[in-house]
KERORO-112037 format. One record per atom (N, C-alpha, C): x negated, y, z negated; residue in one letter. Coordinates in steps of 0.02 Angstrom, whole numbers, plus 50000, padded with zeros to 5 digits. Example, Ala and Ser with C-alpha at 12.3 -4.5 7.8 and 13.67 -1.06 7.14 Angstrom:
2
493404971649610A
493854977549610A
493404983549610A
493584988849646S
493164994749643S
493555000249606S
//
This chain:
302
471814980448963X
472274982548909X
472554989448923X
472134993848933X
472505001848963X
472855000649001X
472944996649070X
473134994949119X
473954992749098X
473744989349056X
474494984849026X
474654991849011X
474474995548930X
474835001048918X
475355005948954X
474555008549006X
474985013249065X
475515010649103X
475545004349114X
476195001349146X
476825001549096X
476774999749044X
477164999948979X
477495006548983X
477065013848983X
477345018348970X
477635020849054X
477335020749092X
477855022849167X
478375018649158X
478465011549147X
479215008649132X
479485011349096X
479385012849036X
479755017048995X
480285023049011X
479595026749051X
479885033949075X
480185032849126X
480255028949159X
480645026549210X
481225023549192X
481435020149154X
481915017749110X
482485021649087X
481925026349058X
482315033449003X
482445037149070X
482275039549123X
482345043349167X
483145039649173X
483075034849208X
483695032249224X
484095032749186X
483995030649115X
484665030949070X
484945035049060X
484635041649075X
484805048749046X
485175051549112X
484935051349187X
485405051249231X
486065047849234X
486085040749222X
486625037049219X
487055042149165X
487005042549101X
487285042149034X
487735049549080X
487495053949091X
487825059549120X
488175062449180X
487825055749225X
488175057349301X
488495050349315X
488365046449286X
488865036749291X
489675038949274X
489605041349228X
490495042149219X
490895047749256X
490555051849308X
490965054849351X
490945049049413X
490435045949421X
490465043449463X
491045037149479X
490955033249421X
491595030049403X
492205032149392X
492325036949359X
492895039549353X
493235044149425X
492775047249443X
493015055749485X
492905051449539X
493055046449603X
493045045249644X
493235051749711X
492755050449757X
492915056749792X
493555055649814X
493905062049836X
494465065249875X
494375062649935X
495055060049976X
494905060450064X
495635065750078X
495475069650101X
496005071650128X
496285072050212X
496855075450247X
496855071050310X
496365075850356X
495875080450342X
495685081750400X
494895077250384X
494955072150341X
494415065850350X
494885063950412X
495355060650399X
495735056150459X
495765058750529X
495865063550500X
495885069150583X
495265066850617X
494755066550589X
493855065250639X
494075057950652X
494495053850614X
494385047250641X
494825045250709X
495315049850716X
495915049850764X
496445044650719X
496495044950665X
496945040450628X
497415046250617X
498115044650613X
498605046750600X
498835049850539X
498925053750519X
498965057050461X
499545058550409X
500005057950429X
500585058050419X
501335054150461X
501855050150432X
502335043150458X
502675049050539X
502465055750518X
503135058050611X
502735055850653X
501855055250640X
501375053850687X
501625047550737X
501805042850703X
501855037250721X
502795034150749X
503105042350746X
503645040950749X
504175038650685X
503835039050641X
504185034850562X
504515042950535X
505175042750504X
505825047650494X
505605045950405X
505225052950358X
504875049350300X
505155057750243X
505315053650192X
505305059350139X
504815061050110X
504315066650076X
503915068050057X
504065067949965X
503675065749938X
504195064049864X
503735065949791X
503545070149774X
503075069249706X
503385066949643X
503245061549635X
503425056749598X
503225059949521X
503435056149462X
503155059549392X
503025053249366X
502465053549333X
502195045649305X
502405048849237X
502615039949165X
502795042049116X
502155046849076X
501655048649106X
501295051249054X
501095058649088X
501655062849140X
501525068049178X
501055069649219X
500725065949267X
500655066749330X
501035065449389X
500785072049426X
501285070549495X
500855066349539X
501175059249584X
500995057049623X
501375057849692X
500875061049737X
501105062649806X
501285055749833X
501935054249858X
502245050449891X
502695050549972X
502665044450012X
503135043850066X
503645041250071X
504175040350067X
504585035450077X
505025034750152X
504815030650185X
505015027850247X
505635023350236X
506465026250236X
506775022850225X
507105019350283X
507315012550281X
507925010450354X
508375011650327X
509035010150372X
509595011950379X
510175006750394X
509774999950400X
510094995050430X
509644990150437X
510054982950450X
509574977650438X
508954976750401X
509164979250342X
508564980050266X
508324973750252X
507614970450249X
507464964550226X
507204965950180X
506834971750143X
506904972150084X
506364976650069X
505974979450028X
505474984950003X
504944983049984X
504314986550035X
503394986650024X
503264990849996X
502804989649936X
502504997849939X
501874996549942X
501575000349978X
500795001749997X
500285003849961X
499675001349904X
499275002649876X
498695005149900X
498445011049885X
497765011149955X
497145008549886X
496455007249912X
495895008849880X
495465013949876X
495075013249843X
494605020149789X
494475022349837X
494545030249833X
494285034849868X
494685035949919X
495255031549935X
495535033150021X
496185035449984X
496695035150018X
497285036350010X
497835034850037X
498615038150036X
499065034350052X
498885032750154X
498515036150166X
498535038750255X
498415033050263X
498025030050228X
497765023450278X
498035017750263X
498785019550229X
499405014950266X
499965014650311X
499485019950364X
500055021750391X
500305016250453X
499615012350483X
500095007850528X
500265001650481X
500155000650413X
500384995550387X
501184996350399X
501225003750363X
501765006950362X
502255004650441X
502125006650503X
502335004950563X
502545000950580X
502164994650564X
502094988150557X
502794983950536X
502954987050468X
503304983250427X
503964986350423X
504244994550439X
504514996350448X
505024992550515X
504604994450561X
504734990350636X
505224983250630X
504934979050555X
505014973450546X
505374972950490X
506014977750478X
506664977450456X
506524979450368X
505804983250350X
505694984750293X
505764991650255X
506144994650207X
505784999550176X
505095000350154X
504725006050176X
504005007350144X
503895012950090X
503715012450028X
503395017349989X
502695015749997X
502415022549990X
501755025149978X
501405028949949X
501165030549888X
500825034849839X
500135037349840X
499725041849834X
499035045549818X
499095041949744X
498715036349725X
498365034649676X
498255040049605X
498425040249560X
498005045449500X
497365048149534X
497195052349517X
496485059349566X
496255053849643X
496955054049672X
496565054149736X
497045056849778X
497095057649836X
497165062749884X
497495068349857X
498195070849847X
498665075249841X
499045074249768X
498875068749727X
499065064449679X
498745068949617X
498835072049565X
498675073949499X
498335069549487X
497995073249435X
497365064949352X
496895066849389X
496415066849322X
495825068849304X
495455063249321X
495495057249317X
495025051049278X
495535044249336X
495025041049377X
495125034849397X
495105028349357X
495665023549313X
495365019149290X
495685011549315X
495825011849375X
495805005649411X
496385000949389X
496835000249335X
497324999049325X
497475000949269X
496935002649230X
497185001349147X
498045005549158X
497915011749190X
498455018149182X
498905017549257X
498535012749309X
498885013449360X
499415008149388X
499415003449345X
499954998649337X
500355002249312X
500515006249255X
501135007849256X
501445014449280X
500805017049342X
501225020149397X
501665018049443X
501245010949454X
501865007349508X
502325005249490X
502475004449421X
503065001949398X
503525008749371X
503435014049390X
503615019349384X
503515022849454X
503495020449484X
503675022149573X
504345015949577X
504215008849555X
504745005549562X
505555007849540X
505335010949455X
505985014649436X
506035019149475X
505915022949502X
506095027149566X
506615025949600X
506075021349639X
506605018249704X
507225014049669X
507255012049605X
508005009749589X
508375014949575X
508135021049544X
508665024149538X
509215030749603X
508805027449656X
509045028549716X
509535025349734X
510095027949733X
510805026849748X
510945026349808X
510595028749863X
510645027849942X
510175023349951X
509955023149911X
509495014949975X
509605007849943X
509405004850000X
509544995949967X
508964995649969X
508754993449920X
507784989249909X
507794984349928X
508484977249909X
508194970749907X
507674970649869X
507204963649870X
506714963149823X
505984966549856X
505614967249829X
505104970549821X
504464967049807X
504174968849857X
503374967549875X
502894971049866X
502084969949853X
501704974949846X
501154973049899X
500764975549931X
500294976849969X
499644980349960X
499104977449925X
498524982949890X
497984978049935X
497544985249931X
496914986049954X
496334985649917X
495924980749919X
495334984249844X
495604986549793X
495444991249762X
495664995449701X
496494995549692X
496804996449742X
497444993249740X
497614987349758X
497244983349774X
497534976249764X
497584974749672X
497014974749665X
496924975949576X
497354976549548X
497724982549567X
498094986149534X
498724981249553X
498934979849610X
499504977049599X
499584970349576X
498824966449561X
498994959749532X
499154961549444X
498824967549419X
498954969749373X
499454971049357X
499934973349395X
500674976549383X
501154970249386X
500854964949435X
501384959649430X
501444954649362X
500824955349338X
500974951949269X
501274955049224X
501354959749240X
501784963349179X
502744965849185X
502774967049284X
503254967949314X
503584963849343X
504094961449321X
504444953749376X
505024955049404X
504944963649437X
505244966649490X
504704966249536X
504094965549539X
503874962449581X
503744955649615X
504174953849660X
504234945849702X
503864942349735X
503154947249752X
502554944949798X
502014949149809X
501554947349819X
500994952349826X
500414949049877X
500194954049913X
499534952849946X
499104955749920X
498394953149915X
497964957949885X
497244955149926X
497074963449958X
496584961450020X
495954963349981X
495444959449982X
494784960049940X
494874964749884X
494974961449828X
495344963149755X
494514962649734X
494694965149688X
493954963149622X
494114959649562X
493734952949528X
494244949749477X
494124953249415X
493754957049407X
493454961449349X
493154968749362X
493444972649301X
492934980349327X
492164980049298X
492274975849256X
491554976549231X
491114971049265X
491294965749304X
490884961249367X
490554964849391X
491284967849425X
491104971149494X
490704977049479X
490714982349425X
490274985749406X
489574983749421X
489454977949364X
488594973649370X
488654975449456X
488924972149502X
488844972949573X
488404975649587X
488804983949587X
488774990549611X
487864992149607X
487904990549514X
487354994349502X
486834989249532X
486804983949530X
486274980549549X
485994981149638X
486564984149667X
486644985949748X
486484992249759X
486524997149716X
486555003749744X
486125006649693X
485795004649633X
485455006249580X
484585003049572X
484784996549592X
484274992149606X
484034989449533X
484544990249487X
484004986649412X
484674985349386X
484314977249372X
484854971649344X
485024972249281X
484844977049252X
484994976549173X
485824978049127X
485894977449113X
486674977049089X
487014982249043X
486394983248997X
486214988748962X
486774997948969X
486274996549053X
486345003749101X
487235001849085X
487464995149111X
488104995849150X
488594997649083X
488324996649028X
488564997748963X
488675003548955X
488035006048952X
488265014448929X
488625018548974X
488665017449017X
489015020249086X
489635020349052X
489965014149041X
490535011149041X
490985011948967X
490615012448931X
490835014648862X
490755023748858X
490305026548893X
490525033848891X
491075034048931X
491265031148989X
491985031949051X
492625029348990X
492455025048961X
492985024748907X
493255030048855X
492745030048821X
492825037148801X
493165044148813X
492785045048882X
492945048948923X
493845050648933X
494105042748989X
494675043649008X
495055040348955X
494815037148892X
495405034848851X
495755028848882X
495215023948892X
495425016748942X
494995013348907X
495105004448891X
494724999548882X
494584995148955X
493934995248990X
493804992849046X
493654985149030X
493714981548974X
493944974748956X
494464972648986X
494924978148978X
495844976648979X
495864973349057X
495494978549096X
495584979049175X
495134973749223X
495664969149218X
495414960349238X
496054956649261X
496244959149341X
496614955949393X
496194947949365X
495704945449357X
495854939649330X
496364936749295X
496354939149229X
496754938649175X
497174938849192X
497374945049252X
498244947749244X
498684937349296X
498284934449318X
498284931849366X
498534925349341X
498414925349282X
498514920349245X
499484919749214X
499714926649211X
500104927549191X
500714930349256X
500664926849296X
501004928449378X
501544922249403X
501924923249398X
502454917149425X
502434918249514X
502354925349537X
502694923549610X
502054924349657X
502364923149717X
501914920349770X
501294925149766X
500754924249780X
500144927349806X
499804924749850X
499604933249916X
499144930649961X
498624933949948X
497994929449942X
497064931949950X
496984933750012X
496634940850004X
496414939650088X
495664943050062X
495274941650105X
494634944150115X
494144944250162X
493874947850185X
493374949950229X
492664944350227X
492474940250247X
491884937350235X
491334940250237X
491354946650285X
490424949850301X
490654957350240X
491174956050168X
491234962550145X
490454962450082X
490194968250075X
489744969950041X
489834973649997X
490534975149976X
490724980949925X
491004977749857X
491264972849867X
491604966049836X
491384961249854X
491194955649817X
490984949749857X
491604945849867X
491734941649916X
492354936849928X
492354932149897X
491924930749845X
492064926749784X
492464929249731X
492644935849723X
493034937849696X
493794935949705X
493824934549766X
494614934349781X
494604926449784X
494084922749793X
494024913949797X
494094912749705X
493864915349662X
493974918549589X
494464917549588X
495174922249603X
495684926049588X
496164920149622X
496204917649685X
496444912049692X
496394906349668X
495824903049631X
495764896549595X
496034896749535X
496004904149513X
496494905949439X
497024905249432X
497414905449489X
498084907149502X
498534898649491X
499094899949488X
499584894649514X
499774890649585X
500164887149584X
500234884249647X
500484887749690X
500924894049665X
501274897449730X
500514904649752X
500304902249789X
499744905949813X
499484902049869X
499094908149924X
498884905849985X
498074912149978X
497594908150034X
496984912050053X
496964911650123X
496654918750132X
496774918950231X
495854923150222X
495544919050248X
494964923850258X
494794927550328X
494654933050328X
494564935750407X
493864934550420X
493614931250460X
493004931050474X
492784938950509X
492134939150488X
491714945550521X
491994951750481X
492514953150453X
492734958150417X
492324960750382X
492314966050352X
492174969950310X
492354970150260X
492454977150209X
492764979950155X
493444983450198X
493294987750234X
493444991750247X
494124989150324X
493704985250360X
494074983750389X
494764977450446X
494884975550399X
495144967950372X
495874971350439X
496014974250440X
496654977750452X
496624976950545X
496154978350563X
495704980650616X
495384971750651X
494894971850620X
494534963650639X
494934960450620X
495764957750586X
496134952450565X
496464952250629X
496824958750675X
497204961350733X
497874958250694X
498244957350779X
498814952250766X
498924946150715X
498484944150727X
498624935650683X
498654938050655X
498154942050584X
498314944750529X
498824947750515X
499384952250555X
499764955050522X
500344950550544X
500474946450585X
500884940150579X
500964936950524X
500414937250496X
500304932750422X
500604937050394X
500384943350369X
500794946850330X
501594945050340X
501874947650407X
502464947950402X
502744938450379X
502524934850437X
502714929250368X
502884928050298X
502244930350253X
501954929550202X
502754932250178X
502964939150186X
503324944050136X
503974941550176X
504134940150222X
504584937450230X
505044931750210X
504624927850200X
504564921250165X
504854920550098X
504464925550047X
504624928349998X
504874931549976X
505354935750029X
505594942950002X
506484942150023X
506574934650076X
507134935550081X
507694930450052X
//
């Protein structure tokens, strides 16, 4: 019977230990995603900026309707326009690591925009909330680029990564200036993929934890993390979508995006990269993969 007790009370204090860490350090963690800036890229030998790569790019700080500046690229053509990408990065990275998307698609008769996310790289905001607020940055990068009198857009595509794939299945249900979207290992929920996290990197299944976390980050940034469900938004999508996902990814499971495609309508496709990652779909997909891409938006965009 002591035996039971003393176990009773180290769970306890172990419990409360946790909760009381979480309750105070969970919502920076969620919210304040770290910074990369390019002398991260610099150690990787990745390119840091579009002259790197030869790409002729305006530097642009954009104003979201609720006053933040978002650091932007715009890679414009000049001729034979098939029509306008813009590049979503995921949590924690930034616009850099679209830059050979950027190459890529340029090469292949496209305008490219590219933005620093709300608090990530060069980009203003306090508080990361995964679409609630960042859908209607992209649709306020889109008014942008229309009210650009020198360039031809044609129609318009989006390209997200993780946290920005999200974001752009989010934006398309609401935006039908957007004509297509890829979205490379998306998450169908923030609060799923939350449970995930904590159960991977926390080690205790309880739901509780993922609660209070999640209702102080609300609080906090003035977001309902209910709202923020690329599921949902998925439901409400007329144009084409491509799934892509990494099979060996551990950050997202690829049931998320097998999720997000069975939700969807008929105009949708899934490309899985075998051996991929989270991280690197871009890389282990090579050629074929970005063939597909250019297909995919081609297909759709002209």
């Amino acid at each position: 019977m002591f035996l039971l007790i003393a176990l009773f009370v180290v769970l306890f204090l172990f419990l409360s230990s946790v909760t009381v860490i979480l309750f105070f350090i969970g919502p920076t963690i969620l919210l304040q995603p770290r910074r990369r800036h390019p002398h991260f890229y610099q150690k990787l030998n990745h390119p840091i900026k579009p002259s790197d790569l030869g790409l002729i790019y305006e530097e642009i700080n954009l104003m979201s309707r609720d006053g933040r500046k978002l650091n932007s690229w715009l890679i414009k053509r000049e001729e034979n326009i098939k029509g306008t990408i813009v590049y979503l990065h995921g949590v924690g990275d930034c616009k850099i690591t679209g830059l050979p998307f950027a190459k890529l698609f340029y090469d292949n008769g496209y305008n490219i925009f590219l933005y620093d996310s709300r608090r990530h790289g060069e980009s203003e905001g306090t508080c990361c909330t995964y679409g609630f607020y960042e859908k209607y940055d992209l649709a306020d990068a889109i008014n942008y680029l229309e009210s650009r009198k020198d360039l031809y857009l044609g129609k318009i595509g989006v390209f997200g990564t993780s946290m920005g794939a999200a974001v752009a299945l989010q934006t398309a249900a609401i935006d039908k200036r957007i004509r297509a979207v890829t979205a490379e290992n998306s998450f169908a929920a923030l609060r799923t993929i939350f449970d995930d996290y904590q159960k991977r990197i926390i080690k205790i299944p309880f739901h509780y934890l993922r609660n209070i976390v999640i209702i102080r980050s609300e609080i906090n940034a003035k977001f309902k993390a209910r709202e923020v469900s690329p599921l949902k938004s998925v439901e409400d999508i007329k144009v084409p979508l491509l799934f892509v996902y990494g099979t060996k990814d551990i950050h997202i499971n690829y049931k998320n995006s097998i999720m997000l495609y069975e939700a969807t309508g008929n105009r949708r496709e899934i490309y899985p990269i075998e051996n991929a990652d989270h991280n690197n779909c871009w890389d282990v997909g090579g050629e074929k993969y970005h063939r597909k891409l250019l297909e995919f938006f081609d297909k759709c965009l002209q």
